[in-house]
N, C-alpha and C positions, 0 to 999 in steps of 0.2 A: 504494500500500500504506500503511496505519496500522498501525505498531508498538505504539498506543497498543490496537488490538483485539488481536494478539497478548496483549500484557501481562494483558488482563481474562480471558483466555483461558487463562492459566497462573495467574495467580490464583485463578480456579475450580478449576482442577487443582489449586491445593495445597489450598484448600476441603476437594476431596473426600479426597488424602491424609488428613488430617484427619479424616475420617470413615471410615476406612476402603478410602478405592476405588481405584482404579488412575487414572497419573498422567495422565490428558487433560481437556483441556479446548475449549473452541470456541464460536467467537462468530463471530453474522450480523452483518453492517455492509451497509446500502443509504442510501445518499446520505449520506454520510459520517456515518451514525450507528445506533450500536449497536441494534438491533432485539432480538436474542437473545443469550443464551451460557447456556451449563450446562459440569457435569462429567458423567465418568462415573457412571453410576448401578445398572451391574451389579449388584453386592452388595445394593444398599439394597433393592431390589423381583426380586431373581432372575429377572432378566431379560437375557437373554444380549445383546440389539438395545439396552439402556438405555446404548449409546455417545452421547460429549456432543455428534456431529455430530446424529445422528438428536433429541436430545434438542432442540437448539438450532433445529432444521427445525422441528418440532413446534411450538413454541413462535413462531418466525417466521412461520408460517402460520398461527395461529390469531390471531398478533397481524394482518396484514397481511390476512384472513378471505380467504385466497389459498393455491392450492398453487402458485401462478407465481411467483416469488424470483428472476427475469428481472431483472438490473441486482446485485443482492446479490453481495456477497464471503462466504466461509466462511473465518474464519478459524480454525487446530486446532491445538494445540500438537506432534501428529506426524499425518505423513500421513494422511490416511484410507486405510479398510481398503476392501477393495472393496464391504463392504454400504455406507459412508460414502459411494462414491465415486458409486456408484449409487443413493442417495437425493438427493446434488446434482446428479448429475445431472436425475432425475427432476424435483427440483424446480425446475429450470432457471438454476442459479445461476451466474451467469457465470463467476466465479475462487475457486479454493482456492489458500489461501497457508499454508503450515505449516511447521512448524519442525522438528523430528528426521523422518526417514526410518522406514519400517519396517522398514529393515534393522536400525536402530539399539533398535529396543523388542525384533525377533526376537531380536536378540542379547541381551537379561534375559532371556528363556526366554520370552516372552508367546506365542502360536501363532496369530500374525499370518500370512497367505499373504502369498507371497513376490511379490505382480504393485505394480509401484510403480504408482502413477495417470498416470503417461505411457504406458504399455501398454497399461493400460486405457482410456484416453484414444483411444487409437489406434487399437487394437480393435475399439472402440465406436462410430466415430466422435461422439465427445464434441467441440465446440467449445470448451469449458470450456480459460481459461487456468489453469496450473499453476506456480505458485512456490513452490518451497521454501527452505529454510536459513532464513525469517526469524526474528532474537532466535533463532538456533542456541544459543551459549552459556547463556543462559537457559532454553531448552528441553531442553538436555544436565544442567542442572544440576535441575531438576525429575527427569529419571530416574533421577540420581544420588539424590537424596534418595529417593525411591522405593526403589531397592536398600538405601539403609542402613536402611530400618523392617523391625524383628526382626517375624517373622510375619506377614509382607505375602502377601494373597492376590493371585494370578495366577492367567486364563485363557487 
């Protein structure tokens, strides 16, 4: 694991605070180097799928002129949701490492389903290794910031 892809990862999340959007962020890393990240992009182009997993996919395959991401990490500053979970998969990405939980974003009021990515994982039979809690405190404290901006949209 690279803490320093976490990092780039929630720095695009505060980015997009900044602009408006809800607090995630998400970076590809394949051979130890950063290929992708994005923030959320919801708001900017009303687009309900403009998550920074799918955004950051898009961007890794177009760079890599590849939809196989076969050896790449996802890193996300909270779990992915199941459409996330099911484009890395798709795209065959070996490990997702993420920081907050989605129990932990359900709880701001976001309307995240309730299946963590080991379920899905399981489910599905996905190979994909799953780690979470990385840079936890740093990722708790992105949501916190998120809850203090007065008129913060949520879906």
């Amino acid at each position: 694991m690279n803490p320093e892809c976490m990092r780039e990862a929630i720095r695009l999340a505060r980015i997009g605070l900044s602009e408006g959007q809800t607090p995630f962020g998400a970076c590809v890393e394949c051979n130890g180097e950063i290929i992708a990240s994005a923030h959320n992009q919801v708001f900017a182009g009303n687009d309900s799928t403009a998550h920074a997993e799918i955004i950051a996919i898009r961007e890794a395959e177009s760079r890599l002129k590849s939809i196989d991401l076969e050896g790449c990490t996802m890193y996300a500053t909270t779990e992915p949701c199941p459409m996330c979970f099911a484009a890395c998969h798709w795209a065959k990405i070996k490990r997702i490492v993420y920081g907050t939980s989605i129990a932990d974003v359900r709880a701001l009021g976001f309307s995240e389903m309730t299946i963590p990515n080991t379920i899905m994982q399981e489910m599905g039979g996905s190979t994909m290794e799953i780690i979470g809690g990385l840079l936890l405190e740093e990722n708790l404290s992105l949501l916190r910031d998120w809850a203090d901006i007065p008129n913060r949209k949520i879906y």
